[in-house]
C-alpha positions as CSV (number, residue, x, y, z in Angstrom):
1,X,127.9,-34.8,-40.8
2,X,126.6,-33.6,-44.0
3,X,126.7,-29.5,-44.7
4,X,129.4,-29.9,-42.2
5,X,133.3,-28.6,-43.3
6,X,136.7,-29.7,-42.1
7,X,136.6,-26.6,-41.1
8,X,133.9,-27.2,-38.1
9,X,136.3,-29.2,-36.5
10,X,139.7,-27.6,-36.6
11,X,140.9,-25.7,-33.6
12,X,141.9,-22.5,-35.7
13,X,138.3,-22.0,-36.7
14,X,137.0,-19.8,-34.1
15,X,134.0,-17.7,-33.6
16,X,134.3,-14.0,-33.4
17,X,132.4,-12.6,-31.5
18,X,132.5,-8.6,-32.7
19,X,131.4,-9.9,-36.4
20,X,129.5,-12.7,-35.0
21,X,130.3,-15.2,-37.6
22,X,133.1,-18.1,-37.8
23,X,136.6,-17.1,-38.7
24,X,140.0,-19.1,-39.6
25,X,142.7,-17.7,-37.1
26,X,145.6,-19.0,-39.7
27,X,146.7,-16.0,-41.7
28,X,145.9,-17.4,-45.2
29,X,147.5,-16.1,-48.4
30,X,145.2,-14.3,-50.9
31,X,144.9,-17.8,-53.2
32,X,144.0,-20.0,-49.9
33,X,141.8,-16.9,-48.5
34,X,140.0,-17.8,-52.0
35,X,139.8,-21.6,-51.7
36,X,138.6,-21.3,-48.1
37,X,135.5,-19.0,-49.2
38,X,134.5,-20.7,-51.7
39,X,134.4,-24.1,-49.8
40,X,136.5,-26.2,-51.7
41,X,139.7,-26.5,-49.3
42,X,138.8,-29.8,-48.2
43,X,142.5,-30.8,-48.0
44,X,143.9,-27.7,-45.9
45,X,147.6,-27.9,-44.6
46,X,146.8,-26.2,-41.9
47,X,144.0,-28.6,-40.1
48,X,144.2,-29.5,-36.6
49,X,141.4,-31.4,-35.2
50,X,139.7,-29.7,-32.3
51,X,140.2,-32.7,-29.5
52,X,139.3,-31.0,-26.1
53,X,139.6,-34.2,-24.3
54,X,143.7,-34.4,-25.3
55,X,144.9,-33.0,-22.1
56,X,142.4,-35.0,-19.8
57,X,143.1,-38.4,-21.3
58,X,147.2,-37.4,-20.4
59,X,146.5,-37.3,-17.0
60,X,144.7,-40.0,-16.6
């Protein structure tokens, strides 16, 4: 997984599609706006891994 973030797995980073690019959906304050760009939020409080097999394993 190298070059890869935290960020490539959470389920609030989605892509845009009108600015064609990745974007984080959590409305971030202006420090942790600053800390995601320059790639060195590799602790964020807001991370939720992106499982899309949850709700299918629950009904098994």
């Amino acid at each position: 997984m190298k070059g890869k973030s935290h960020c490539d797995c959470c389920v609030y980073y989605v892509y845009d599609e009108e600015y064609n690019c990745y974007d984080c959906q959590v409305d971030l304050d202006e420090d942790e706006m600053m800390r995601f760009l320059s790639r060195s939020y590799d602790n964020c409080p807001y991370f939720r891994f992106n499982d899309e097999y949850k709700t299918a394993r629950k009904q098994m």
